[in-house]
Rosetta silent file (secondary structure, phi, psi, omega in degrees, C-alpha in Angstrom):
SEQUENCE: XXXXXXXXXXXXXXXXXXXXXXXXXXXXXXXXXXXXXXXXXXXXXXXXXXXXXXXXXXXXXXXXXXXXXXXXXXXXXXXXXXXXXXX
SCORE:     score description
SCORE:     0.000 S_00000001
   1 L     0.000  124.078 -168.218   18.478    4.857   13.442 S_00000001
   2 L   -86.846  164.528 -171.707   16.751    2.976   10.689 S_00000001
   3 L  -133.270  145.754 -167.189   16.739    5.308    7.379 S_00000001
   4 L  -125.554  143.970 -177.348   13.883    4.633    4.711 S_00000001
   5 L  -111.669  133.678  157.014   14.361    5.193    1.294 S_00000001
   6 L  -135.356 -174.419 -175.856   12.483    5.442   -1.796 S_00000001
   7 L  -120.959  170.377 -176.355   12.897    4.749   -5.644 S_00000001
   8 L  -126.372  124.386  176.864   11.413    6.350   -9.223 S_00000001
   9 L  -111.751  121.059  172.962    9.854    4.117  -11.093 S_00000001
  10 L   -77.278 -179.253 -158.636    9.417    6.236  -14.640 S_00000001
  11 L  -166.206   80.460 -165.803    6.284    5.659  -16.067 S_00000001
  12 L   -43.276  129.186 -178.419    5.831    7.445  -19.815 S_00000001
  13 L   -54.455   -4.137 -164.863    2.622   10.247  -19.803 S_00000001
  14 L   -97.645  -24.318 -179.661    1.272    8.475  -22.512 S_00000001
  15 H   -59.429  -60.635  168.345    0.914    5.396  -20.414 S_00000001
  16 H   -52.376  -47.068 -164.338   -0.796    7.335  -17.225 S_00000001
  17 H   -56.675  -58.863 -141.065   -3.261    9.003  -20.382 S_00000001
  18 H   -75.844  -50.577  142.814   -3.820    5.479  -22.228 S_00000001
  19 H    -2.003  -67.442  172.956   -4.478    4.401  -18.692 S_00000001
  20 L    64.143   39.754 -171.953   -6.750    7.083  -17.802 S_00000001
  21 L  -140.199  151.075  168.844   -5.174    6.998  -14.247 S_00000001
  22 L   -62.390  155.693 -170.419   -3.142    9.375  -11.876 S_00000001
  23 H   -77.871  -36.440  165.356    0.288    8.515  -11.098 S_00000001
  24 H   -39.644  -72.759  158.119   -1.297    8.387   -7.699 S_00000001
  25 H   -27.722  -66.309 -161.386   -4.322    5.879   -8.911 S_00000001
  26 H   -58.740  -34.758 -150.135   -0.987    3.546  -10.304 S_00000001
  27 H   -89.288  -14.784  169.166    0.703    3.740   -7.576 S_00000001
  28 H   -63.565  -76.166 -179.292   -2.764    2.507   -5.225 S_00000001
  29 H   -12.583  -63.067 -152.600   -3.170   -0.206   -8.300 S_00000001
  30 H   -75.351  -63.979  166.330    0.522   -1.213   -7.705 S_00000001
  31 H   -26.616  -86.205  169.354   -0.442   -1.584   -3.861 S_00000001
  32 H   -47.603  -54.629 -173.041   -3.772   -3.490   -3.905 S_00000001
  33 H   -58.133  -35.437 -174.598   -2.024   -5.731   -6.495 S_00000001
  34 H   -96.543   11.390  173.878    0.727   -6.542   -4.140 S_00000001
  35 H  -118.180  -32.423  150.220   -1.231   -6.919   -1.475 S_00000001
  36 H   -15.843  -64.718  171.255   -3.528   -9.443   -3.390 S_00000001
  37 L  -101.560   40.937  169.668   -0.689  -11.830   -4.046 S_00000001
  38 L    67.527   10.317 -161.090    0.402  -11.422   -0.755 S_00000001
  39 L   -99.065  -31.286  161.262    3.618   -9.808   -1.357 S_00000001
  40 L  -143.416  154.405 -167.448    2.956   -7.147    1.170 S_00000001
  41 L   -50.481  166.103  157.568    1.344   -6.653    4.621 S_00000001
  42 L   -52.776  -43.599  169.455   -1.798   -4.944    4.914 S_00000001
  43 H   -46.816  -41.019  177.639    0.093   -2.471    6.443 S_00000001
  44 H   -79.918   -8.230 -115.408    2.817   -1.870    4.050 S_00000001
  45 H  -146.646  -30.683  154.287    0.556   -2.334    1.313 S_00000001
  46 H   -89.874  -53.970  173.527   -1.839    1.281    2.801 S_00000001
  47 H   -28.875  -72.260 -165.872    1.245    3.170    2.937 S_00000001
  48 L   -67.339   -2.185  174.801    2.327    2.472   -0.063 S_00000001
  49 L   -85.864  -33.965 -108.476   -1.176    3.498   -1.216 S_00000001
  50 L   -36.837   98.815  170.928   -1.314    6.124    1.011 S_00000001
  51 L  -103.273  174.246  164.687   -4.194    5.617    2.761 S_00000001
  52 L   -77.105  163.437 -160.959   -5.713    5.356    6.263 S_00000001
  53 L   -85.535   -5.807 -166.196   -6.040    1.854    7.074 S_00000001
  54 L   -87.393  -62.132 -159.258  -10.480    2.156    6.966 S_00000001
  55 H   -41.798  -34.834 -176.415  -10.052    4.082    3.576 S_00000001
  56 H  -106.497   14.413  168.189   -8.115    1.030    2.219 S_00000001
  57 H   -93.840  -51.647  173.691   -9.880   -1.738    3.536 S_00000001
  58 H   -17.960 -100.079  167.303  -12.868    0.251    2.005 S_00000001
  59 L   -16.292 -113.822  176.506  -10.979   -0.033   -1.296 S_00000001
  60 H     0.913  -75.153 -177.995  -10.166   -3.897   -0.911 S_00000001
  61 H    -0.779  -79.747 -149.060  -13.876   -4.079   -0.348 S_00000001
  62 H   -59.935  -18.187 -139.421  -15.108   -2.753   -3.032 S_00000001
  63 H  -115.676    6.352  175.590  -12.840   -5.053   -5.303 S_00000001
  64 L    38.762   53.731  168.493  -14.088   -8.058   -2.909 S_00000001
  65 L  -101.266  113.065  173.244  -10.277   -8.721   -2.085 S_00000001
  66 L   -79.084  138.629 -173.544  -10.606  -10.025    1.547 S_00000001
  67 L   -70.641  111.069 -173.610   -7.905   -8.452    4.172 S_00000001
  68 L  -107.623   80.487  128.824   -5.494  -11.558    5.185 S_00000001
  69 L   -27.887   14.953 -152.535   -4.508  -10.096    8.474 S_00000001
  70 L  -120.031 -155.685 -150.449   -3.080  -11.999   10.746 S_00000001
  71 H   -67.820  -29.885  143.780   -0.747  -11.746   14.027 S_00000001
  72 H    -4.788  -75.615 -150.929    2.918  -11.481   12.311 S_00000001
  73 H   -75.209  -11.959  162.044    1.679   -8.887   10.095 S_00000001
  74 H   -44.231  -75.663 -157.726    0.089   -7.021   13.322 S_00000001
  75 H   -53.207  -31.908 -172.012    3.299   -7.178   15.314 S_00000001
  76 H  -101.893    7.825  153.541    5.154   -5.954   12.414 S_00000001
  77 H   -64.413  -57.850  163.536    2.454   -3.198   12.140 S_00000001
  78 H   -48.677  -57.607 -174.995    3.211   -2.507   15.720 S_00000001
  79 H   -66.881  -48.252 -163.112    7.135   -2.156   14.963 S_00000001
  80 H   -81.942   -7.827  161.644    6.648    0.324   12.426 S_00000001
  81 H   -98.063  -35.257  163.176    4.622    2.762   14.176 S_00000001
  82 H   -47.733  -38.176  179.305    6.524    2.391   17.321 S_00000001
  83 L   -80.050    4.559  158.159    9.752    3.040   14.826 S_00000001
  84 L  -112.576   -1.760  158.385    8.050    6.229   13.648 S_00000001
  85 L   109.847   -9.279 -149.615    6.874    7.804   16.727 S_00000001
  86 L   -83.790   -1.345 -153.172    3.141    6.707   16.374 S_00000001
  87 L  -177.146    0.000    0.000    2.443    4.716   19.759 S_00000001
């Protein structure tokens, strides 16, 4: 049984304020940025947003970041909803 984990990244209130964003907003920001330079799947990369996969293509959209898709990161799309119960 694989077991998933997560981490705390702190983040000072004054930061989130100066910011003007939700820790929620950062943590999409931190997503779309890492999915920009490729660092994570589309897939991993909505989660960690968490979004639906329309909602966050949406998003990409708007920011006229094109979705780099291809069959790898399906199949390993495909693993992780089969390893969660999804399919």
């Amino acid at each position: 049984m694989k077991m998933s984990a997560t981490i705390s990244i702190e983040v000072p209130r004054e930061v989130l304020h100066a910011a003007r964003m939700t820790a929620e907003e950062l943590k999409q920001e931190l997503a779309v940025h890492l999915f920009e330079q490729n660092r994570l799947s589309f897939g991993k990369a909505r989660e960690m947003a968490g979004m639906t996969a329309g909602v966050f293509q949406q998003l990409l959209g708007s920011r006229g970041i094109c979705v780099h898709y291809d069959v790898a990161e399906y199949q390993e799309d495909m693993a992780t909803l089969k390893a969660l119960g999804r399919i």
